[in-house]
N, CA, C and O atoms as a MOPAC input file, in Angstrom:
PM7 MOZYME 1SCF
protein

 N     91.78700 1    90.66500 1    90.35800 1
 C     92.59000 1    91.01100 1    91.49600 1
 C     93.19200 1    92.40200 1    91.33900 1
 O     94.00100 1    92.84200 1    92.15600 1
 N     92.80200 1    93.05200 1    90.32300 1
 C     93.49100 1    94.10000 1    89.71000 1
 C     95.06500 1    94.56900 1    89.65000 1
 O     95.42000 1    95.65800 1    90.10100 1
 N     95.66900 1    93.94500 1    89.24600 1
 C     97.02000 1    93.43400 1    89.41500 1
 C     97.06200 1    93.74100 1    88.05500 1
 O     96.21200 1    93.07200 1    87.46600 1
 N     98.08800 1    94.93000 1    86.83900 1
 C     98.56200 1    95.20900 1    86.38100 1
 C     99.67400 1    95.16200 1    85.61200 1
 O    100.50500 1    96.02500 1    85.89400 1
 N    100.07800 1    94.08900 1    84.32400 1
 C    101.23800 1    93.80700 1    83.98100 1
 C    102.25100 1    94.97400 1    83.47800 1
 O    101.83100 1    95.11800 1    82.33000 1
 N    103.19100 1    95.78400 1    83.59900 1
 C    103.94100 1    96.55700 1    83.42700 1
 C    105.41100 1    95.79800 1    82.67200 1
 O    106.06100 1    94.93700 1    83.26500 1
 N    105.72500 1    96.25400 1    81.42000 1
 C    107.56800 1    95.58200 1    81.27600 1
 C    108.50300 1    96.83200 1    81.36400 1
 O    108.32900 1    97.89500 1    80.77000 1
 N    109.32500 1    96.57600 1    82.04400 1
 C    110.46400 1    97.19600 1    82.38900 1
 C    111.96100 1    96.29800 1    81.49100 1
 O    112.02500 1    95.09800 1    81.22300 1
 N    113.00600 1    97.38000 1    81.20100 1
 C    113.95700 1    96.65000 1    81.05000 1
 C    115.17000 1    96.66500 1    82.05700 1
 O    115.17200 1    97.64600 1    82.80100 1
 N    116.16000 1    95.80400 1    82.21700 1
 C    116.87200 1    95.68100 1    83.33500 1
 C    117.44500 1    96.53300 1    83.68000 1
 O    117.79900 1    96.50100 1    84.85800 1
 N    117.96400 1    98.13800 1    82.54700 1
 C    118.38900 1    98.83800 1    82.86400 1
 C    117.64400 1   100.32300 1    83.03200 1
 O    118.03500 1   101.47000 1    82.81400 1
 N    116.53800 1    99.83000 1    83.46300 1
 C    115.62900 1   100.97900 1    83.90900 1
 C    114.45900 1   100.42300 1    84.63200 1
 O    113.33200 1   100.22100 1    84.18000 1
 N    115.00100 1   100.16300 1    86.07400 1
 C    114.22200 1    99.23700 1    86.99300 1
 C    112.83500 1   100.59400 1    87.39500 1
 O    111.67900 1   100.41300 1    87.77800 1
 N    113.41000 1   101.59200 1    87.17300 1
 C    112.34300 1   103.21000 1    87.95600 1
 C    110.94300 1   102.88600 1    86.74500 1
 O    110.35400 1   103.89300 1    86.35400 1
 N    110.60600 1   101.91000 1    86.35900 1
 C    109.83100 1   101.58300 1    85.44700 1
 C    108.30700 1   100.89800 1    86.07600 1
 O    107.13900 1   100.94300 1    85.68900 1
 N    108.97800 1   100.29000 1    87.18700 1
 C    108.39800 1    99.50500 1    88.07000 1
 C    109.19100 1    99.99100 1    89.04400 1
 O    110.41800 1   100.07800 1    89.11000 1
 N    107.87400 1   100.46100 1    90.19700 1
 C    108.09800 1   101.26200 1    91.56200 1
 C    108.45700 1    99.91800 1    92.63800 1
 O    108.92000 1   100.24800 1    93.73000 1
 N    108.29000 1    98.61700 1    92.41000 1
 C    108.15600 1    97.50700 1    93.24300 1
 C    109.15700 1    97.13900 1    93.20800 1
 O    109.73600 1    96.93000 1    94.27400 1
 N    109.78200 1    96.90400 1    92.02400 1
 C    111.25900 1    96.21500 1    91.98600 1
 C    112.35300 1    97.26100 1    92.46300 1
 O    113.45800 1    96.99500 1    92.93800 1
 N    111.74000 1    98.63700 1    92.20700 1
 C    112.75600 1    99.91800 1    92.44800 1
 C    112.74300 1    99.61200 1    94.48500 1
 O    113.75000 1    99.73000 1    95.18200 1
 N    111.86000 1    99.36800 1    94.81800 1
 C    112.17100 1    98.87800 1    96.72900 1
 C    112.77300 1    98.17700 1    97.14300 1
 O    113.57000 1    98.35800 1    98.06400 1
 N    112.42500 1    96.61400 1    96.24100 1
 C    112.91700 1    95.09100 1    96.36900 1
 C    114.42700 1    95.70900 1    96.50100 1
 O    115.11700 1    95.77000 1    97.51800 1
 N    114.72300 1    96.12900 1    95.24000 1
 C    116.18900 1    96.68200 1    95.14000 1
 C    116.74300 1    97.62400 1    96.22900 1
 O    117.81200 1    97.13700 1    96.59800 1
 N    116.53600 1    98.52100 1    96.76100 1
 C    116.74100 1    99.34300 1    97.40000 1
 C    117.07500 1    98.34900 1    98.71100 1
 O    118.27800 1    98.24700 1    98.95300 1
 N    116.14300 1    97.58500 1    99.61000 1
 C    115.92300 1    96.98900 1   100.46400 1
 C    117.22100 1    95.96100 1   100.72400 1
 O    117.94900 1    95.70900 1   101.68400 1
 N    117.10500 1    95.49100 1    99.28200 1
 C    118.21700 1    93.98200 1    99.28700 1
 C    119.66900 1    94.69900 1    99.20000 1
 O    120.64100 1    94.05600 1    99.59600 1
 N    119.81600 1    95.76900 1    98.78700 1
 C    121.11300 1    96.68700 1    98.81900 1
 C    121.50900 1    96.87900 1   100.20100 1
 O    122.67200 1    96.87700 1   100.60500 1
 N    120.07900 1    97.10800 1   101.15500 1
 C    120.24000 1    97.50200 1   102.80600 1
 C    120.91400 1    96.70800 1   103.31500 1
 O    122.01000 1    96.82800 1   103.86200 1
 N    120.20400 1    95.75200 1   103.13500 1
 C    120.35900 1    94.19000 1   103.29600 1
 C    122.00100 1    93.78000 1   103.33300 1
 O    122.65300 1    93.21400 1   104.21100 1
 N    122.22000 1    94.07500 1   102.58700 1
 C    123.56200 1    92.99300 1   101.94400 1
 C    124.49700 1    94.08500 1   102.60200 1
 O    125.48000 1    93.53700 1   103.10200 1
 N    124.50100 1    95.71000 1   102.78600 1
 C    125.72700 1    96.38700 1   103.01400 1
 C    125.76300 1    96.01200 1   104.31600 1
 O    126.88200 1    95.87100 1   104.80800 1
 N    124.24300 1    95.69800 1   105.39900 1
 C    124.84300 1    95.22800 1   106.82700 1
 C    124.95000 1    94.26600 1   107.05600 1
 O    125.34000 1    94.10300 1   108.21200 1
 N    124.74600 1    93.11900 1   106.33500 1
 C    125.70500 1    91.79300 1   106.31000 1
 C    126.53300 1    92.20200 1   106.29400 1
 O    126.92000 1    92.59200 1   107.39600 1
 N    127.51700 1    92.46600 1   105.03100 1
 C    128.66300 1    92.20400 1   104.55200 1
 C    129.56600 1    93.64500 1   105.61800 1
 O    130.72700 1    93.29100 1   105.82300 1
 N    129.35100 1    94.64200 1   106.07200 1
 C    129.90000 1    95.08100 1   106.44200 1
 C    131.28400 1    95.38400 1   106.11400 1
 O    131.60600 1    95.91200 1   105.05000 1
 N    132.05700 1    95.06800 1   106.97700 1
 C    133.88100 1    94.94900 1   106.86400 1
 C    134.22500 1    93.95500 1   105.88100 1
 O    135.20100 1    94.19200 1   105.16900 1
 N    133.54800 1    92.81700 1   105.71200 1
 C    133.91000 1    91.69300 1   104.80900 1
 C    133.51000 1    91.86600 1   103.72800 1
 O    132.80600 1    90.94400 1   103.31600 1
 N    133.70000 1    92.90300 1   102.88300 1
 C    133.13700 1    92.90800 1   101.05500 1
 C    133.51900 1    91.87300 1   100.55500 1
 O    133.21200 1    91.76000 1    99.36800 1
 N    134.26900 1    90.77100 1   101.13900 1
 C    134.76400 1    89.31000 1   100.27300 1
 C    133.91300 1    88.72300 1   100.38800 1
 O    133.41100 1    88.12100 1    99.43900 1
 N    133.41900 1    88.68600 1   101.66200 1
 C    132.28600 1    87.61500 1   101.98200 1
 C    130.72300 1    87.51300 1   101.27800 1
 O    129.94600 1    86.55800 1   101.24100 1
 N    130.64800 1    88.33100 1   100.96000 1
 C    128.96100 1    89.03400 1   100.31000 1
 C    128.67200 1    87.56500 1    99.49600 1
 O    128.06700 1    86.85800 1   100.30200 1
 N    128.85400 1    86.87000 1    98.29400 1
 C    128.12000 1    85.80000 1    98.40700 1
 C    127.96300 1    84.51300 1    99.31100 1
 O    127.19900 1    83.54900 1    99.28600 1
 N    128.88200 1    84.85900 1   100.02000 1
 C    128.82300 1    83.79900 1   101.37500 1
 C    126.96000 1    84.23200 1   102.62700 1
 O    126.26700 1    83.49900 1   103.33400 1
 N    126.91200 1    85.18400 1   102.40600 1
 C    125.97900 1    85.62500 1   102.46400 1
 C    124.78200 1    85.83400 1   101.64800 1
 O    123.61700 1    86.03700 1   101.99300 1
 N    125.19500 1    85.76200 1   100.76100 1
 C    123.31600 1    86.00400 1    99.70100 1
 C    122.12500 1    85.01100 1   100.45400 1
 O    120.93300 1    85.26200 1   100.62900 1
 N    122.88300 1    83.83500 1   100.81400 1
 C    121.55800 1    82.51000 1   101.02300 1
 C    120.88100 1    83.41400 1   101.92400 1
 O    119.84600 1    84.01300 1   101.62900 1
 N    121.61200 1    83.51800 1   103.25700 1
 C    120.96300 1    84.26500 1   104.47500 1
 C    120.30100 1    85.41000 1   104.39800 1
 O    119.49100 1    85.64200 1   105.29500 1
 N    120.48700 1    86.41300 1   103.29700 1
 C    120.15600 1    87.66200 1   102.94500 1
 C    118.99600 1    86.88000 1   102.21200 1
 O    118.16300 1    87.05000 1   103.10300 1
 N    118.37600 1    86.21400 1   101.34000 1
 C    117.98700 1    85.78800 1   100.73300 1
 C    116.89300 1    84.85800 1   101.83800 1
 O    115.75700 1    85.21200 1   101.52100 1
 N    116.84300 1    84.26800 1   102.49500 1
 C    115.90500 1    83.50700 1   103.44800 1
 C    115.52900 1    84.90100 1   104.53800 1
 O    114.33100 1    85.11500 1   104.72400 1
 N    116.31200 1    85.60600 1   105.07400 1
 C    116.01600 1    86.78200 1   105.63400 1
 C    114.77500 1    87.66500 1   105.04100 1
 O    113.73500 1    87.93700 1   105.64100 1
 N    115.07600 1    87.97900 1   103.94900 1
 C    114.27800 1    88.42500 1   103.03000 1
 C    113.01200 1    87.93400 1   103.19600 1
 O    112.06500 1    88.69900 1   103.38600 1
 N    112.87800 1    86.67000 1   103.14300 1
 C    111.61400 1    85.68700 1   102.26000 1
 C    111.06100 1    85.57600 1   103.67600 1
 O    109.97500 1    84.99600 1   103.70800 1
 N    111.43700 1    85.90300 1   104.62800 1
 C    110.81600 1    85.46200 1   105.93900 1
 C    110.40000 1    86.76400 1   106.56000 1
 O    109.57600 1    86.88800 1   107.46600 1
 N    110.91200 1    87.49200 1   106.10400 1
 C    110.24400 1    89.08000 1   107.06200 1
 C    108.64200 1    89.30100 1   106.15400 1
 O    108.47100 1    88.95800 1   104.98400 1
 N    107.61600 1    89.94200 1   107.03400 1
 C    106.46600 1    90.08600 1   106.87000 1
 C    106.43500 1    91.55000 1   106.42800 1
 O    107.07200 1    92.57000 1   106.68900 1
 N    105.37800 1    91.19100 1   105.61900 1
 C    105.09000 1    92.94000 1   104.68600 1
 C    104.25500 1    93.59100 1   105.25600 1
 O    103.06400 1    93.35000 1   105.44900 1
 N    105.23900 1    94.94300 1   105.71000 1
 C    103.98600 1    96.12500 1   106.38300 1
 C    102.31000 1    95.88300 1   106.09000 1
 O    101.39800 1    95.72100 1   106.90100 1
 N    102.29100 1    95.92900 1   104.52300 1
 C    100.69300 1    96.10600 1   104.00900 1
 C    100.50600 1    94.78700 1   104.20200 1
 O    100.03500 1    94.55200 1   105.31500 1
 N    100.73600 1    93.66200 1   103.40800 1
 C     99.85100 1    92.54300 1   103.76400 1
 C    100.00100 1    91.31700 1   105.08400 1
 O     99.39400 1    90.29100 1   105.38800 1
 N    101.07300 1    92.02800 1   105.58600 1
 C    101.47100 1    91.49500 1   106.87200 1
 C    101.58300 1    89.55100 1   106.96500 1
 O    101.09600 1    88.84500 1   107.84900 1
 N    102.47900 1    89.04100 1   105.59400 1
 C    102.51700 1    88.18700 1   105.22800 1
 C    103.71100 1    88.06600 1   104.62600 1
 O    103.96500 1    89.03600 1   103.91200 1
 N    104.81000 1    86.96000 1   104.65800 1
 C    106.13900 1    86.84600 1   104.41500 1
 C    106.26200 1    86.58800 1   102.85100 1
 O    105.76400 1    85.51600 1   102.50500 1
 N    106.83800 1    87.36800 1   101.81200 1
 C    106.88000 1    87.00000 1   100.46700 1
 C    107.13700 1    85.33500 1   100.49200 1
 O    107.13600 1    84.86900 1    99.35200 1
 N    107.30100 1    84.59400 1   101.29000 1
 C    107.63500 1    82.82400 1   101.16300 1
 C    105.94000 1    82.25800 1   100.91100 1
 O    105.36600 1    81.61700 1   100.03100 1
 N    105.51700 1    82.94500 1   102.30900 1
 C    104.40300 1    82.53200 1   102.10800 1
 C    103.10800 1    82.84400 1   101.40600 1
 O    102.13300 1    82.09200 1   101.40500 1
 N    103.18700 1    84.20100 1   100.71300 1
 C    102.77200 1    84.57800 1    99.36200 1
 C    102.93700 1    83.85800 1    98.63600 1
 O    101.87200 1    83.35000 1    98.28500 1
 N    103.82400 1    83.44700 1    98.11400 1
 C    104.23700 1    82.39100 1    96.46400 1
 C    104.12200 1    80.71300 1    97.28800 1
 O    103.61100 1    79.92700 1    96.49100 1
 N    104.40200 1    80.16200 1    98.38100 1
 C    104.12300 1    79.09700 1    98.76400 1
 C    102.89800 1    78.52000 1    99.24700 1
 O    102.56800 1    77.33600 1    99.18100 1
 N    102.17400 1    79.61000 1    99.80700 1
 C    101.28900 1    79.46300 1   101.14700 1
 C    101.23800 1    78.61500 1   102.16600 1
 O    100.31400 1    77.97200 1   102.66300 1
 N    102.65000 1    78.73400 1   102.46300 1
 C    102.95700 1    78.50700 1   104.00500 1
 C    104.51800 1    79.03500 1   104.33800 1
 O    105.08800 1    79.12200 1   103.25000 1
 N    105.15600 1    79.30500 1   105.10200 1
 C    106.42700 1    80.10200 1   105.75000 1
 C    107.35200 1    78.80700 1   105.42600 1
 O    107.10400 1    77.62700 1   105.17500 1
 N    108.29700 1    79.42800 1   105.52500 1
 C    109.63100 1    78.07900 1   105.26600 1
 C    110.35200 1    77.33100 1   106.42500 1
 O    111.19600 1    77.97100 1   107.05000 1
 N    110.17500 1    76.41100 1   106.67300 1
 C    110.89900 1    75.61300 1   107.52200 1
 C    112.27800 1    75.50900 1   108.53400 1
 O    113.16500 1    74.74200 1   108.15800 1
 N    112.48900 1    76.32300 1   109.90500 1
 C    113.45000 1    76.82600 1   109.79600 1
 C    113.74700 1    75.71800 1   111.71500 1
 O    112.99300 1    75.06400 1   112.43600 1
 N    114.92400 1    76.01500 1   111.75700 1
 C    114.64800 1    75.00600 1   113.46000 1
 C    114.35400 1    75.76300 1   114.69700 1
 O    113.89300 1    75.39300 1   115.77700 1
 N    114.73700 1    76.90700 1   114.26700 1
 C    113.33900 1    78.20300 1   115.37900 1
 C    113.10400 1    79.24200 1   114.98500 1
 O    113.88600 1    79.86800 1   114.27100 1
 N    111.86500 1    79.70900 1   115.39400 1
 C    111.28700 1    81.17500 1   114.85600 1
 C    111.81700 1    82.26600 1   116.01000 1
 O    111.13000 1    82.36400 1   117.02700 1
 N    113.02500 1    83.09300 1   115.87800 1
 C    113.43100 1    83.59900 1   116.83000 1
 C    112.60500 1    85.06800 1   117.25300 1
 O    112.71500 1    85.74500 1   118.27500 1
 N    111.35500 1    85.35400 1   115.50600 1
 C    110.67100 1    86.61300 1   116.50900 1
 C    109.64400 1    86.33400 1   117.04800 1
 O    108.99100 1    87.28100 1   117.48800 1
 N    109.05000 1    84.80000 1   117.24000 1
 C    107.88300 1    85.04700 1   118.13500 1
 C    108.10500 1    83.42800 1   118.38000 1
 O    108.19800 1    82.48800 1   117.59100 1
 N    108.14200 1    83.50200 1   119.60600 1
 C    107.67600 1    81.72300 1   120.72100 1
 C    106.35400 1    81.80400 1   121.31200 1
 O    105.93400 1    82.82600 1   121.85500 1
 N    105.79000 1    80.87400 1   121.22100 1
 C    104.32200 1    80.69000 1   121.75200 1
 C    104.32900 1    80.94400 1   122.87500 1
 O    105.45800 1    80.99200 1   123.36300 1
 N    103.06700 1    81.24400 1   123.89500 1
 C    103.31600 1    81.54000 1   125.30000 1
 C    103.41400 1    79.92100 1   125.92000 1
 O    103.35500 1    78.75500 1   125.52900 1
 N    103.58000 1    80.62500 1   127.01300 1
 C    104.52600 1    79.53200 1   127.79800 1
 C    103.08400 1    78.61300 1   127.96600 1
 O    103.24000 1    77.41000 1   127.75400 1
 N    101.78800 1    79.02900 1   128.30200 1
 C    100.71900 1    78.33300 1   128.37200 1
 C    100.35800 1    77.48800 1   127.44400 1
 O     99.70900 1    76.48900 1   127.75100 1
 N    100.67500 1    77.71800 1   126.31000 1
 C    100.43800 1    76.94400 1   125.10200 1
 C    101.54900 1    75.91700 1   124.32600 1
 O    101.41400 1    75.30000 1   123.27000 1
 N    102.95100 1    75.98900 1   125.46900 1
 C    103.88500 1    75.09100 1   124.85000 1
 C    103.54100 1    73.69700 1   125.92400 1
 O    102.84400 1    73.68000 1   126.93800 1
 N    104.25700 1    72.66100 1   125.31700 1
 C    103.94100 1    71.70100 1   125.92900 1
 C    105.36500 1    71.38600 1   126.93400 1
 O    106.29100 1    72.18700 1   127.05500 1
 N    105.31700 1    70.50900 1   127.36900 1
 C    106.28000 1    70.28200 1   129.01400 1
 C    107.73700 1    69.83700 1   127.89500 1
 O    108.88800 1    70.25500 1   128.02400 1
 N    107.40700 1    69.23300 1   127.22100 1
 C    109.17700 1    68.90300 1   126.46800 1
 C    109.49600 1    70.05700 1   125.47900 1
 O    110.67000 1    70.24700 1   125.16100 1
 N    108.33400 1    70.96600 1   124.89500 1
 C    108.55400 1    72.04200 1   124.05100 1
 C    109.56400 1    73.34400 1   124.92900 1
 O    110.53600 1    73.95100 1   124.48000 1
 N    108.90800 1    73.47200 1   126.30600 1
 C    109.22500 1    74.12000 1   127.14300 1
 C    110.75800 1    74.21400 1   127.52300 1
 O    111.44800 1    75.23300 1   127.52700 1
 N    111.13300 1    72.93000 1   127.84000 1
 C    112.34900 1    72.25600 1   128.28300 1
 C    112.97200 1    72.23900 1   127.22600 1
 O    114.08700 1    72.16200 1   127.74200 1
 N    113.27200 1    72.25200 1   125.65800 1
 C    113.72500 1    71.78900 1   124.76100 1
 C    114.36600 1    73.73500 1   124.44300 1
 O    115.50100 1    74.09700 1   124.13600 1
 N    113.10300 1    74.60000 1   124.67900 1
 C    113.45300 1    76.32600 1   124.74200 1
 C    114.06400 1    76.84500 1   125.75600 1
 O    114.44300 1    78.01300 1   125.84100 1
 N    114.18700 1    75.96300 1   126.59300 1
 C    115.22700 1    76.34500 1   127.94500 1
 C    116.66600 1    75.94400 1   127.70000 1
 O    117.57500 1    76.68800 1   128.06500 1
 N    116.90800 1    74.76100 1   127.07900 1
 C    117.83200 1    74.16800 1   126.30200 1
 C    118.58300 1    74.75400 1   125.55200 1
 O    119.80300 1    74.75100 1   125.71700 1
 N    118.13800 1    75.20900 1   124.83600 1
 C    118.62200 1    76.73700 1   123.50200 1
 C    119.25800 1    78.02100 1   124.16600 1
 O    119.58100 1    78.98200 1   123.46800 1

C-alpha cells in the first residue's frame, strides 16, 4: 500500500507532516467551539471529536470514522446531505418536515 512507518517523539510532532495538520486542524477546531467559553473546552472535545471523525477528506473523500470502521457513525440526522425528495419514502418525508 506503500504506507511508510516514520517515529516521531511527542515533542517534535514536525517529524510527521500528518499529525503536524491533525494538530493544526483540531486547534481550529476547538478555538471556534470554545470561543468566549475557555471553561467550557472539554465540555466540548466529544463534539469536536465526532465533528472531526465525520467530515470527509479532500483526497480520499472519505470520513476518518469510516476509514478505521468501514462504515460512518451513527448519528439521528445527517445534516449535510438528505436524500432527494424522490427517493425518501412518505413517513421519511413527513418525519423531515417534522424536524
Amino acid at each position: 500500500m506503500g504506507t511508510k512507518l516514520k517515529f516521531s517523539t511527542t515533542c517534535h510532532p514536525q517529524t510527521d507532516n500528518q499529525t503536524e495538520v491533525v494538530n493544526r486542524t483540531l486547534g481550529t477546531l476547538l478555538r471556534v467551539l470554545v470561543k468566549k467559553n475557555a471553561k467550557a473546552w472539554d465540555v466540548l472535545l466529544a463534539h469536536m471529536e465526532f465533528a472531526y471523525n465525520w467530515s470527509p477528506n479532500r483526497t480520499t473523500k472519505e470520513t476518518p470514522f469510516k476509514i478505521i470502521y468501514g462504515e460512518d457513525p451513527i448519528s439521528p440526522i445527517d445534516p449535510t446531505s438528505l436524500p432527494p425528495k424522490e427517493r425518501m419514502s412518505i413517513k421519511a418525508n413527513k418525519w423531515v418536515k417534522e424536524i
